[in-house]
C-alpha positions as CSV (number, residue, x, y, z in Angstrom):
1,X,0.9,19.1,75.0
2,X,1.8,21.7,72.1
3,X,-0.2,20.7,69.1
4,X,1.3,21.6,65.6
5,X,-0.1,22.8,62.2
6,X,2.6,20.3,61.0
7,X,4.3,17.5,62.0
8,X,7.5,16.1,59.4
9,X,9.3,12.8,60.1
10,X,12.5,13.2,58.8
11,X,15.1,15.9,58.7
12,X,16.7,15.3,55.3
13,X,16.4,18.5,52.6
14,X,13.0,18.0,52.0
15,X,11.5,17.9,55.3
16,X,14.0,20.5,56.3
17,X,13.0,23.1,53.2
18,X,9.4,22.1,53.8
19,X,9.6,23.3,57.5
20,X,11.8,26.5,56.7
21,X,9.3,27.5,54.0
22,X,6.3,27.2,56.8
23,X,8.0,28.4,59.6
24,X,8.6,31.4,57.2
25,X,4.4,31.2,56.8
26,X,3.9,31.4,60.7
27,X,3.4,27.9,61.1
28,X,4.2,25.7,63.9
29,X,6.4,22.8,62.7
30,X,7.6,20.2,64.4
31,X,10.5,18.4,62.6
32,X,11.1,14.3,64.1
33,X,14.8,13.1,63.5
34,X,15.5,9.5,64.3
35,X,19.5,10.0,63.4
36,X,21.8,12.6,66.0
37,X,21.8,15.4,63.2
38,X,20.4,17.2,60.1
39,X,21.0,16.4,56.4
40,X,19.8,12.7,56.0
41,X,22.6,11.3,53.4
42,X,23.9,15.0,53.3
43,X,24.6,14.9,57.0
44,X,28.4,15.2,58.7
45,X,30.8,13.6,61.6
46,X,33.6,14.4,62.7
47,X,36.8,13.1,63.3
48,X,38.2,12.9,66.7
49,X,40.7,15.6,66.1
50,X,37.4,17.9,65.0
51,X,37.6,17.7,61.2
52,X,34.3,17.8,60.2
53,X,33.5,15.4,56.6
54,X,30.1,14.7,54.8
55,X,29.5,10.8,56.1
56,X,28.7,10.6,51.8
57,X,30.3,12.3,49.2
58,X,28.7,15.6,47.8
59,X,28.4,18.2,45.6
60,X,26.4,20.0,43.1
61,X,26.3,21.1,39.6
62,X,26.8,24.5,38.4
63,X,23.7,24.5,36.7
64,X,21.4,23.4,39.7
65,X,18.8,26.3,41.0
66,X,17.8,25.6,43.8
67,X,20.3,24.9,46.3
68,X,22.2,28.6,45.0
69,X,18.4,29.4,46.0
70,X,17.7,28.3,49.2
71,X,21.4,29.4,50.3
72,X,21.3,33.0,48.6
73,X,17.7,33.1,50.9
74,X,19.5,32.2,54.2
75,X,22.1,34.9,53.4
76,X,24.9,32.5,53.1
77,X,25.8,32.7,48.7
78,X,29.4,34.1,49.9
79,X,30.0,30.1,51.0
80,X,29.3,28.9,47.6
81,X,32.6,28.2,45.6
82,X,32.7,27.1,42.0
83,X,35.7,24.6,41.5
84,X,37.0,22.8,38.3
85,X,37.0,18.9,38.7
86,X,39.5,16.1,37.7
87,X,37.7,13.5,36.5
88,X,38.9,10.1,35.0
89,X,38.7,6.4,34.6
90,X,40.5,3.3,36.2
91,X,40.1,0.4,33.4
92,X,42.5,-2.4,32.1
93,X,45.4,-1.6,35.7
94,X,46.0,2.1,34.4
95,X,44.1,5.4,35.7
96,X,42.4,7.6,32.0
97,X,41.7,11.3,32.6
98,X,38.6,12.0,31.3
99,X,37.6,15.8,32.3
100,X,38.1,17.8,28.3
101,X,37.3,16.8,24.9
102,X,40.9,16.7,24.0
103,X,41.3,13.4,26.9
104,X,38.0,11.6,25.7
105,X,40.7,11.5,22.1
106,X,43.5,10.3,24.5
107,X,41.2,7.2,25.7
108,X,43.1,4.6,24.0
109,X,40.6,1.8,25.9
110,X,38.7,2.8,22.8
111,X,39.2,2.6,19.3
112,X,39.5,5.8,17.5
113,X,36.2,5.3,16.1
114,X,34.6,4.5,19.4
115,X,35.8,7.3,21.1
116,X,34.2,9.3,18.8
117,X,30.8,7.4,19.3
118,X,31.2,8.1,22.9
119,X,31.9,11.9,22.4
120,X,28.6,12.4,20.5
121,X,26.3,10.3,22.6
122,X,25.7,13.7,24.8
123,X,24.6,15.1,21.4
124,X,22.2,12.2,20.2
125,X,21.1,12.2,24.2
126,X,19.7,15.1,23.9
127,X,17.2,14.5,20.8
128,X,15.3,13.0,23.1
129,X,12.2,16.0,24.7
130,X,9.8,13.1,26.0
131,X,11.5,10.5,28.5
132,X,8.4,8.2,28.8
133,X,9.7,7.1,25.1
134,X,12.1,5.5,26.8
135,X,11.3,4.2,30.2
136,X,9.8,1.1,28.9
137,X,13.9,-0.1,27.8
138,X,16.7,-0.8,30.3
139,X,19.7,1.2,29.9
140,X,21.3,-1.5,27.8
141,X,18.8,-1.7,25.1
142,X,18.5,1.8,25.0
143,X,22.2,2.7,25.0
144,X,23.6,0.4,23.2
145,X,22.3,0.9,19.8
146,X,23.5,4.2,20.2
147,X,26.6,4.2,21.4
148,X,28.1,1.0,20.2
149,X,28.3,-2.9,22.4
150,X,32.5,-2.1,22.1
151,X,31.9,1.5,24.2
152,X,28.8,-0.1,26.4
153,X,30.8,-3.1,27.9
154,X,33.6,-0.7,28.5
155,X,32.4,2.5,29.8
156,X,28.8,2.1,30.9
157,X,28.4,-1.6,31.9
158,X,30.9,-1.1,34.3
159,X,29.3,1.8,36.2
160,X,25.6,0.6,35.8
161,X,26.6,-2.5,37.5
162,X,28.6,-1.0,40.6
163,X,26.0,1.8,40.6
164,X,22.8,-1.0,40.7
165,X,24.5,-4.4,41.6
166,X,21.8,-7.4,40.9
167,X,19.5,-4.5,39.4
168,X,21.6,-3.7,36.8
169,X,19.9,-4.8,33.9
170,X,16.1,-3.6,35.1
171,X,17.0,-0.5,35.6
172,X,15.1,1.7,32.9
173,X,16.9,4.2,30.7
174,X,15.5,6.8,32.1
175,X,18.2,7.4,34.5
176,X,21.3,7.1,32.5
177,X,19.4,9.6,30.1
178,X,18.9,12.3,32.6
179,X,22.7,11.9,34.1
180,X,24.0,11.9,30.9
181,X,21.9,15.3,29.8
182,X,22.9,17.0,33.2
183,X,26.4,15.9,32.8
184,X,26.6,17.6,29.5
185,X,25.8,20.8,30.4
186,X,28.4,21.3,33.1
187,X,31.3,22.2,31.4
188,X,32.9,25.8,31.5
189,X,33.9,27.4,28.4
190,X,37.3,25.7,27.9
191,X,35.0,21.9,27.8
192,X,35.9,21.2,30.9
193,X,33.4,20.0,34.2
194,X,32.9,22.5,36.8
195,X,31.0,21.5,40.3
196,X,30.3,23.9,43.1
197,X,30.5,23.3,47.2
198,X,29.2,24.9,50.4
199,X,32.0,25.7,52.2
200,X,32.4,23.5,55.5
201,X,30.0,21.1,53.5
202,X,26.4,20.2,52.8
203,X,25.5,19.3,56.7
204,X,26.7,22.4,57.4
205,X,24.0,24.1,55.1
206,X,21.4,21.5,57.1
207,X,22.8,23.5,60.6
208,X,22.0,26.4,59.2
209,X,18.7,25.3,58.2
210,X,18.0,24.2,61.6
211,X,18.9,27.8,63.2
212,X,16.4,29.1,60.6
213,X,13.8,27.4,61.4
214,X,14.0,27.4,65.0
215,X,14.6,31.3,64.8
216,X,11.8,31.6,63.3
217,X,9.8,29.4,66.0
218,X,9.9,25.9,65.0
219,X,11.3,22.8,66.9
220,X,13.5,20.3,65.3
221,X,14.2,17.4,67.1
222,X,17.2,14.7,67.3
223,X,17.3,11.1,68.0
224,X,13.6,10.8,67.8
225,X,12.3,7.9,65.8
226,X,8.8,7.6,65.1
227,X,7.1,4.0,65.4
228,X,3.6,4.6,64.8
229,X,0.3,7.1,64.0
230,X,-2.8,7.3,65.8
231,X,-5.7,8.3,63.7
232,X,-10.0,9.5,64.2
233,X,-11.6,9.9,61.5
234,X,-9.3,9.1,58.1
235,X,-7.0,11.7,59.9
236,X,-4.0,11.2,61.4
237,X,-3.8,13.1,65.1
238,X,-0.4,12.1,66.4
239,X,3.0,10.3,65.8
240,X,4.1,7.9,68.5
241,X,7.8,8.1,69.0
242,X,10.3,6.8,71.7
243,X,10.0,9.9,73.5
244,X,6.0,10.1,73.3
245,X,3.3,11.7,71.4
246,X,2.8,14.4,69.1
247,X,0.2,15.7,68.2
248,X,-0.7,17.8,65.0
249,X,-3.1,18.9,62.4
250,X,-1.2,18.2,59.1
251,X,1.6,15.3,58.9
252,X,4.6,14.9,55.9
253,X,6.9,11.9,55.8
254,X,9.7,12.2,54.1
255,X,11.9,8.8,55.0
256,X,12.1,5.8,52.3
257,X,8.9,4.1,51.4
258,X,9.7,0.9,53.4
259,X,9.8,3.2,56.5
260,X,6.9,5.0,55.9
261,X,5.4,1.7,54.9
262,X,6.4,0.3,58.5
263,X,4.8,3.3,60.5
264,X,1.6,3.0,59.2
265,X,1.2,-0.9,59.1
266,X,-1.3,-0.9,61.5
267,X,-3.4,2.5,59.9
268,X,-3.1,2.3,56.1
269,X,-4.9,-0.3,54.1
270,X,-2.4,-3.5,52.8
271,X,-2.8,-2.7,49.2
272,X,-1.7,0.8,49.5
273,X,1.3,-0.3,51.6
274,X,2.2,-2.7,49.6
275,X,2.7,0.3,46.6
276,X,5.1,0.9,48.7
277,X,6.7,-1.8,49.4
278,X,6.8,-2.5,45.7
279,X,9.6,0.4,45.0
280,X,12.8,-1.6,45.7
281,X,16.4,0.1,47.2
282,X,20.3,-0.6,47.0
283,X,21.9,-0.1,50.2
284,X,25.5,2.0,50.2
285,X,28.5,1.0,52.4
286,X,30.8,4.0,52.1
287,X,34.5,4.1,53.7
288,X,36.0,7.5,54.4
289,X,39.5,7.4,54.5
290,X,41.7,10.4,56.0
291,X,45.3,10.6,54.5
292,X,48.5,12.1,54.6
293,X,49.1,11.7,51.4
294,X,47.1,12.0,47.6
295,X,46.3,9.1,45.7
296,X,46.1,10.6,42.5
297,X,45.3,14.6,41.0
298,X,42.0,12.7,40.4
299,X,38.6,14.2,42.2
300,X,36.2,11.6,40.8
301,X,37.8,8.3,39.3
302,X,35.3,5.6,38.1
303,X,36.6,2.0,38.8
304,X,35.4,0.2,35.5
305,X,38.2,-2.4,35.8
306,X,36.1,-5.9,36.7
307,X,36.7,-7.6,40.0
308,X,36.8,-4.1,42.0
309,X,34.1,-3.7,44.2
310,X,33.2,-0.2,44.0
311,X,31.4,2.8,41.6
312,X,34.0,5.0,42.3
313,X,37.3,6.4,44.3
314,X,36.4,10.5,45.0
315,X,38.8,12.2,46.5
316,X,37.2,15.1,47.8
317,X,40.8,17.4,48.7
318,X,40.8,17.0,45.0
319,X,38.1,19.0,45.0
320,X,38.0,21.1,48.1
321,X,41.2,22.3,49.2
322,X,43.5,19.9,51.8
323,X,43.6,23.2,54.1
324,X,40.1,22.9,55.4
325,X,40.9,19.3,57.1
326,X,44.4,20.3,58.8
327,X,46.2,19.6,55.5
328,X,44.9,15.8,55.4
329,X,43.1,14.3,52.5
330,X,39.9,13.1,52.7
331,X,38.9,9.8,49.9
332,X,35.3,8.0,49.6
333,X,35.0,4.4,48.6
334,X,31.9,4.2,47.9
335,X,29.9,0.4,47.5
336,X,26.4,0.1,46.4
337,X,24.8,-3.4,47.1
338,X,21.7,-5.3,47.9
339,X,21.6,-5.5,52.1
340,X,21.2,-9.1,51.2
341,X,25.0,-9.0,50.4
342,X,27.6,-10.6,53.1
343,X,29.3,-7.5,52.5
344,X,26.6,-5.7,53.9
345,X,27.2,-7.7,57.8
346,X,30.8,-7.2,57.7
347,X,32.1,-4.7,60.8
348,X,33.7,-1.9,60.2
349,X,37.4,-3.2,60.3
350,X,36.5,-6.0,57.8
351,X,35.0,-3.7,55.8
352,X,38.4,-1.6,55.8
353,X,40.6,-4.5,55.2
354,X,38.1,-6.0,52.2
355,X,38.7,-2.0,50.6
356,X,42.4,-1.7,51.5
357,X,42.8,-4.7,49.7
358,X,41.7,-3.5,46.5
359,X,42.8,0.2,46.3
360,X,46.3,-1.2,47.1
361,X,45.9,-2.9,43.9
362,X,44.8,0.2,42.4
363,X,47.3,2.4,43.5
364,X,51.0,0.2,44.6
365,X,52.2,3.0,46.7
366,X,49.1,3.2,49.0
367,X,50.6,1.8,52.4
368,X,48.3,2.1,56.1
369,X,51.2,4.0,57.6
370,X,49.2,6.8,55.0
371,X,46.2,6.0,57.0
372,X,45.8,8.8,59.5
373,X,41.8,7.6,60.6
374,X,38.5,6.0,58.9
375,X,35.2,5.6,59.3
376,X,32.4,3.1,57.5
377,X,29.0,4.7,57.3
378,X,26.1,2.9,55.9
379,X,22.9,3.5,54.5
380,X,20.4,0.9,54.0
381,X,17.6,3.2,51.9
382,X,20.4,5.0,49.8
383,X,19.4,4.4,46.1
384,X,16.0,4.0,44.9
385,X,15.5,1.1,41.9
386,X,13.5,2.7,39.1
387,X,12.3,-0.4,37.0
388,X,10.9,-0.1,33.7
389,X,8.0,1.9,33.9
390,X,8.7,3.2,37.3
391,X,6.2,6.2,36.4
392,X,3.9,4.2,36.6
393,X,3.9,2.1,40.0
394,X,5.4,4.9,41.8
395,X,3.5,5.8,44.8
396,X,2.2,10.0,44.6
397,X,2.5,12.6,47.3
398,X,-0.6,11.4,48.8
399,X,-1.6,9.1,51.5
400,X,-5.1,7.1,52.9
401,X,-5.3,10.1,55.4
402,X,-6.7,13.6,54.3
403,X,-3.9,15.3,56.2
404,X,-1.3,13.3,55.5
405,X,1.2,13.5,52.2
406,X,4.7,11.7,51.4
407,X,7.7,13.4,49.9
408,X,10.3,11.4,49.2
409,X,14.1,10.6,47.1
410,X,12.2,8.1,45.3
411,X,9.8,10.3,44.0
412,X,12.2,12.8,42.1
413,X,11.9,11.3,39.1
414,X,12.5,11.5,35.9
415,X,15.7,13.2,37.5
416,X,18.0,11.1,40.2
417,X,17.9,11.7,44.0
418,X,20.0,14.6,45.0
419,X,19.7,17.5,47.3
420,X,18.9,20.1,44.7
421,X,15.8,18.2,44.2
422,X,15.3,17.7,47.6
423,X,15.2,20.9,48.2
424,X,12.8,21.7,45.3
425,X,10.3,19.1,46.3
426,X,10.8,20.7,49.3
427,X,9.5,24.2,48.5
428,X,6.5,22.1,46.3
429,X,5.2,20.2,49.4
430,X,5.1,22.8,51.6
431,X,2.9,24.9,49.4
432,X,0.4,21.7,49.4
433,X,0.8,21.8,53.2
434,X,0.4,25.6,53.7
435,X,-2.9,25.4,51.7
């Protein structure tokens, strides 16, 4: 049996950057995948016909580093395309643009007044240098006071509650702040939001990971799922997985906490798993519509309108052009909840009925003869919960075991998940692990 310098469970962007950067050391890596493909929540499917989709909506701002990075290394930055976006608003049975300046004035919702609060929060957001000010105050009693209750319950509430469901209101301000602050510095010259995309999509960027890392002598491995660890000596020496042992001399996890929590029940002590433990997640349910027709010129539409069940309709051939998916268009619905939820049991087809039901509402015209195929995907670890003082109880990269670390989405923080973190924390646990 081949024993490796390191062994990584999980083939998201971290664990995918961490083996590419050792490969490119000499390394043998061994890469454990429980899912049939690369990306984690960036991975793709396709449709029968071929068309190949992300299973969750992506892209990436113009100001991220290190995804342009990572793809400029593999040789790939003539795949990168910068795109204006069309973004906008659903409140009170009517759809707002709200991509310029010149809309923010148009957004009657508000009164005059308030829509100017709302166009100088990005400006009063970024007073703030030292985000630990702030992370003792939910996003309510931090944004509020600054922006007005009238634009709150209108704009934000809305969003914080589809975004975090029953954790709306523990949620520290922490996150809003950075979103808000990355936000603000998208826009090109004429105030407008500009977004870049890999061409063919983000799991298409994990593929070509996988081919660099192999070529350069490591083995990544599909529809693997790791149960357990066997240890000697405060070490780990293997990971048990449905396909046997293996064996290696350094080990990085990089699935949720509960996960990671779960393999080493048996190993770790309960104190430390319970740190785990005590970092809560929202699950996603996320329909993927393919249509022959548009429902709107809008890319990323927020539903703030109560009694509509999700963050947001993105409509991704507003975005990236109809002709890559045989001229169809391709729309997310996108559902965060607690996996406590009924929602979260219904099957696929009530799950498309429950959101038909509502976008009809949102858009009259919208009739199923428009509906050329769907699919539900679902992720039960897809948004970590960071509570006041989340830097604080937060578990760190290391683990009861002196070869053993943890790299997680629910450690990039003060920033949200994303795969431009990812990928930077990444490139920061390898050089731990190359030590």
């Amino acid at each position: 049996m081949k024993k490796y310098d390191v062994v990584i469970v999980g083939g998201g962007f971290t664990g995918l950057t961490a083996a590419y950067v050792l490969s490119k050391q000499g390394k043998s890596v061994q890469v454990i995948e429980a899912d049939d493909g690369p990306g984690g929540l960036g991975g793709t499917f396709s449709f029968n016909d071929g068309v190949k989709v992300e299973k969750f909506y992506h892209h990436w701002f113009n100001n991220d580093l290190y995804v342009p990075e990572l793809v400029k290394e593999l040789g790939l930055e003539g795949d990168v395309i910068l795109l204006p976006t069309r973004t906008g608003m659903y409140f009170n049975g009517r759809m707002w643009k709200l991509s310029t300046p010149l809309d923010l004035l148009r957004f009657k919702a508000l009164s005059f007044i308030d829509r100017i609060r709302l166009g100088l929060l990005v400006f009063q957001v970024r007073r703030i240098k030292d985000w630990k000010s702030i992370e003792h105050l939910s996003i309510r009693e931090w944004l509020e006071p600054l922006c007005g209750k009238s634009v709150y319950r209108t704009v934000w509430e809305p969003l914080i509650t589809a975004k975090f469901s029953v954790f709306a209101e523990a949620v520290n301000a922490v996150w809003m702040w950075k979103k808000l602050v990355l936000r603000g510095s998208t826009r090109n010259d004429k105030g407008g939001e500009e977004l870049a995309y890999f061409k063919g999509g983000f799991g298409r960027l994990a593929d070509k990971m996988v081919e660099a890392i192999r070529q350069l002598g490591g083995d990544v491995s599909f529809g693997q799922r790791v149960s357990a660890v066997e240890t000697a000596d405060n070490k780990i020496t293997s990971v048990l997985t449905n396909e046997g042992r293996v064996e290696g001399d350094k080990f990085l996890f990089t699935t949720s906490f509960p996960i990671i929590a779960d393999i080493l029940q048996q190993k770790a002590e309960p104190a430390w798993l319970e740190s785990l433990r005590r970092v809560k997640y929202l699950g996603n349910v996320c329909l993927v519509l393919r249509l022959k027709q548009s429902l709107s010129e809008t890319y990323w539409l927020n539903v703030n309108d109560p009694g509509f069940p999700f963050v947001g309709v993105i409509e991704h051939t507003n975005f990236d052009t109809p002709d890559n998916y045989k001229g169809t268009h391709i729309a997310y619905l996108s559902r965060y909840l607690a996996v406590e939820d009924p929602v979260w049991e219904y099957s696929d087809e009530e799950y498309y009925q429950f959101a038909m039901g509502h976008l009809k509402r949102m858009f009259p015209n919208l009739d199923e003869s428009w509906v050329v195929d769907y699919k539900v995907w679902r992720a039960e670890y897809a948004q970590p919960v960071t509570e006041r003082g989340y830097s604080e109880y937060v578990p760190g990269i290391t683990t009861p075991f002196d070869n053993a670390l943890i790299s997680t989405m629910a450690q990039i923080y003060p920033e949200d998940r994303g795969t431009n973190y990812a990928i930077r924390e990444g490139r920061a646990i390898a050089a731990k692990l190359g030590d």
